[in-house]
N, C-alpha and C positions, 0 to 999 in steps of 0.2 A: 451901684456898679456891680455887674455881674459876669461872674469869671464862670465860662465853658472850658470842662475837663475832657480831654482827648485819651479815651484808654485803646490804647498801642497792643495788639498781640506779641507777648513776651515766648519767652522758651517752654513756658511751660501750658499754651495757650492747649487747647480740649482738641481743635484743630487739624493745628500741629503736630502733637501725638499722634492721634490716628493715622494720619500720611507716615510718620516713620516707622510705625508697626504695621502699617499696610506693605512698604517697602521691604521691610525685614522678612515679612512673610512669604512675600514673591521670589524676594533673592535664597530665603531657604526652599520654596519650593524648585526653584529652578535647581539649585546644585541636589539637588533629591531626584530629579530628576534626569540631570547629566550623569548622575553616581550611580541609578537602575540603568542607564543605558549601558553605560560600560560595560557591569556585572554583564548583563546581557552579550553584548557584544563578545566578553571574555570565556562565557559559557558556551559560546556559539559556535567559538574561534576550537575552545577545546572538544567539545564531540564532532565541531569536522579533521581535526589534527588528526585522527586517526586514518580516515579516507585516506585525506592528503599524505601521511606517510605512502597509505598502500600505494597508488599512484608513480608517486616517484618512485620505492622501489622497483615499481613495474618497467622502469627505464634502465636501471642499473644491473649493472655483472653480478655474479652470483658472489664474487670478491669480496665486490663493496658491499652486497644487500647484509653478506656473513659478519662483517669485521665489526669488532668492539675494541675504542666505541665507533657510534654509527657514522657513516660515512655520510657528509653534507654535501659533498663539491663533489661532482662526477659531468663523466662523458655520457650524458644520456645516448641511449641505446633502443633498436626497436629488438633487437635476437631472442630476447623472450619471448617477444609476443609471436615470432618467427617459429620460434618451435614448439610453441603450444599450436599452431595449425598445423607444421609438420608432423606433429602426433597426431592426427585427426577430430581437429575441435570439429571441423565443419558436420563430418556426422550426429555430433554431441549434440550440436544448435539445432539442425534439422530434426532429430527425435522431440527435443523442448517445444520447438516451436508446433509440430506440429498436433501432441499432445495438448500442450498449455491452449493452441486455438480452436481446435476442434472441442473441446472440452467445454471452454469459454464458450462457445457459441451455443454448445448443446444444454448448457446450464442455463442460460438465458432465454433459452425458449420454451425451456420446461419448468421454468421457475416463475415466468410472468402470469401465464394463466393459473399456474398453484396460488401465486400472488392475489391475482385479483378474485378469487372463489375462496380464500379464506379471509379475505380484510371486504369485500364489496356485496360478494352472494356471500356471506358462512351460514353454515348448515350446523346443525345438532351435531354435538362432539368436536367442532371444528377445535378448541382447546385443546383437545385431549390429540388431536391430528399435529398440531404445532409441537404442543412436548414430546411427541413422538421424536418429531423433523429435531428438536436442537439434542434431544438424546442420546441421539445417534452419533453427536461431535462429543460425549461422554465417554465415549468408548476406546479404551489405549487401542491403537493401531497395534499394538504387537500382539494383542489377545486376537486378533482374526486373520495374522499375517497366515499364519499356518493353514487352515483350514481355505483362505483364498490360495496358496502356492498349491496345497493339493487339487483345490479345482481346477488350478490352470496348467496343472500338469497334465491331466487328464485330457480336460479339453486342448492338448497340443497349441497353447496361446502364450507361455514364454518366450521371454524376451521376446514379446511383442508388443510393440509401440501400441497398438489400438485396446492391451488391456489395460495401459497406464490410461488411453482416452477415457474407458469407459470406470475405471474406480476412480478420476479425480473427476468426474462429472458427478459422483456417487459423493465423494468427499465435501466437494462444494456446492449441492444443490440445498443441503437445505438452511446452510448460511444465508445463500441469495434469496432462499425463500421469506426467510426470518427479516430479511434486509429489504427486499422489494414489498413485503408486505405494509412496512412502514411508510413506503412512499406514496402507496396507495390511500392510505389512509389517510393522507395530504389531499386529498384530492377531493374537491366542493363537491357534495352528492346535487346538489342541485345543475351541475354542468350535465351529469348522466342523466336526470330527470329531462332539459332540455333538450338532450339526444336522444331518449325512449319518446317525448312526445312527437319530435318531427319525424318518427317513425324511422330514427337508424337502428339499424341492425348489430347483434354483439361485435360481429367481426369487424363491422364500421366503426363503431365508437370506440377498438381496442387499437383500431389501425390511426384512427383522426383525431380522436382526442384525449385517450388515456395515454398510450406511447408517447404524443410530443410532451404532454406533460410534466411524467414522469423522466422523460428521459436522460436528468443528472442523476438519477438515482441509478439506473439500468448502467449509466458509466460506471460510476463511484464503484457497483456491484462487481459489473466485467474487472474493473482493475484489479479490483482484492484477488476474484477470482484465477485473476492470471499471476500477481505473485502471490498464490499459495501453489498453484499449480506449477509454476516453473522454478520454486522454491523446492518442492516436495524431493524429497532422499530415501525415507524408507522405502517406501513402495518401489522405488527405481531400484533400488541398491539388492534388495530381493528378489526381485521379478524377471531383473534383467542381466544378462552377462556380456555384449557385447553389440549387436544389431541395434538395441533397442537404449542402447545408454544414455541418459541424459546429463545436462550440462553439471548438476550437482557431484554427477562420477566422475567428469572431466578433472573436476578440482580434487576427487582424490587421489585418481592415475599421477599424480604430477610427486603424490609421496611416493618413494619406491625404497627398495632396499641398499639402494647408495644413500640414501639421506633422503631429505629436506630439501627441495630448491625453493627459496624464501625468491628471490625475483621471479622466475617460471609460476610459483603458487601466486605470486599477485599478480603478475599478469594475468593469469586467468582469470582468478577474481574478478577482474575490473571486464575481463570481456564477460565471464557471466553477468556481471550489477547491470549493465549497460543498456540491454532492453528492456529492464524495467525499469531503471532510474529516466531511459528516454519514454518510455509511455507513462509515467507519473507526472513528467513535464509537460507533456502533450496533453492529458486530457486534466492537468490540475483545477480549471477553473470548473469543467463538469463534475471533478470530485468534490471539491470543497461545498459546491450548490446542492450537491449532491448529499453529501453527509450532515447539512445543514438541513434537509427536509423536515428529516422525520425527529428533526433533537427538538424543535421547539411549536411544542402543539396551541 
C-alpha cells in the first residue's frame, strides 16, 4: 500500500516571499513618491508666495499694504493701478515697447545670416570672430557708460528712445548670435546639399528651409531678447530723463520723498511683469523646442 504525500505551500514558501517583498517594494515606492511630489508641490507653492503677495498687495490701500502685521482680509481696490497711469505709465509702456521691438526685430535679422556664416559657411578665424561676439557681454556696462553718454551728447541723441534701440540691439546681438548659431548646427547638412543640387539659391534655402526649421530657436532667441531688453535699467536710467523713460523708471518714480508706496510700487510691478510674463505664455512651446535644439547633439 502506498501513501501519496501532498506538500502544501506554507508561510514560508520561496513564492510567497517574493510577492510580499514585491509588495513592500511598491507601497514604498509609491509613498517616495507621493512624499517628492509634495516637497515639489511645497517648493512651488513657496517661490510663487512671493508673486502672489505682490499681486494682492496691488489691490490694497497703502493702509493695509503698511500695517504690521500684514493685513489678510481687505476691500480690494483698483486706485493703485489708477494712479500709476494718472502719473503717466502710458508713456513709460510706449518707450519699452518700442525700444524692446524694434530692437528685437533688428537683432534677429542681423543675427540669422551672422548665424548661419559662422556655424554653416565658417571661414578662417571664425573662432576667434565668436570670442570676439561673447567678449563683448565681458564688459561691466558702467566702464563704457561714460564714454557712450559723451557720444550721445555730442551727437544731440539724449533721452532719445531710438539710442536705447540701437545700444540694446548692440547689447543683445551677440547673445543671439552665440544662440542661433547652435540652432543651426541642428540642421542635417544633407537637407542643404538637396537644396544646392536642385539648384536653389541662398536666399531660397534661408527663406524655405533653414527659417522653418529653425524657427523655435529664432523664438526662444526673440524672447530672451525681449526680456533683457525691456528688463534693461542702466542704460535707461543714464541716458534718459524724461521723453524717453522706460517702464524700469516708472517703478522708480513711484519712490519719492514722502516715502515708500508699497501698493502703488506693486502695482507697477505687476503692470511692468505683464508683457512678458504674457509673451512667455504665448510662445512657451516655441521656447522650450527651442532651447531643447541645440542642448542635445
Amino acid at each position: 500500500m502506498s501513501t501519496t504525500a501532498t506538500t502544501t505551500a506554507g508561510p514560508t514558501s520561496p513564492t510567497r516571499g517574493r510577492g510580499r517583498s514585491r509588495r513592500v517594494r511598491e507601497g514604498g515606492s509609491g509613498l517616495g513618491s507621493a512624499a517628492l511630489t509634495l516637497f515639489t508641490w511645497l517648493l512651488a507653492i513657496g517661490f510663487f508666495m512671493p508673486v502672489l503677495w505682490l499681486v494682492l498687495t496691488s489691490f490694497k490701500q497703502e493702509s493695509d499694504a503698511a500695517s504690521n502685521p500684514p493685513t489678510f482680509f481687505f476691500r480690494p481696490t483698483l486706485d493703485q493701478y489708477r494712479a500709476v497711469f494718472e502719473a503717466g505709465a502710458g508713456g513709460y509702456f510706449w518707450n519699452s515697447l518700442v525700444a524692446t521691438v524694434v530692437s528685437t526685430v533688428l537683432v534677429i535679422l542681423l543675427a540669422v545670416p551672422a548665424a548661419y556664416a559662422v556655424s554653416i559657411r565658417p571661414v578662417a578665424k571664425t573662432k576667434d570672430v565668436l570670442f570676439f561676439f561673447i567678449s563683448t557681454k565681458m564688459l561691466p556696462v558702467v566702464a563704457v557708460i561714460m564714454p557712450i553718454y559723451v557720444v550721445a551728447g555730442r551727437l544731440k541723441v539724449l533721452d532719445n528712445v531710438w539710442t536705447l534701440v540701437f545700444l540694446y540691439t548692440a547689447m543683445n546681438l551677440p547673445l543671439a548670435v552665440w544662440m542661433m548659431r547652435s540652432f543651426f548646427q541642428e540642421v542635417p547638412r544633407e537637407v542643404l546639399e538637396a537644396a544646392q543640387i536642385d539648384g536653389a539659391s541662398l536666399l531660397t534655402t534661408m527663406r524655405s528651409i533653414l527659417i522653418p526649421m529653425v524657427a523655435p530657436g529664432i523664438a526662444s532667441t526673440a524672447l530672451i531678447c525681449v526680456i533683457f531688453a525691456w528688463n534693461e535699467f542702466f542704460f535707461a536710467l543714464n541716458l534718459t530723463a524724461a521723453d524717453a523713460a522706460t517702464v524700469p523708471l516708472m517703478l522708480v518714480s513711484t519712490m519719492t520723498s514722502e516715502g515708500l508706496y508699497l501698493a502703488r510700487l506693486s502695482a507697477a510691478s505687476v503692470l511692468a511683469s505683464l508683457p512678458v510674463v504674457l509673451a512667455g505664455w504665448i510662445a512657451q512651446k516655441q521656447l522650450v523646442r527651442g532651447l531643447s535644439m541645440g542642448a542635445i547633439k
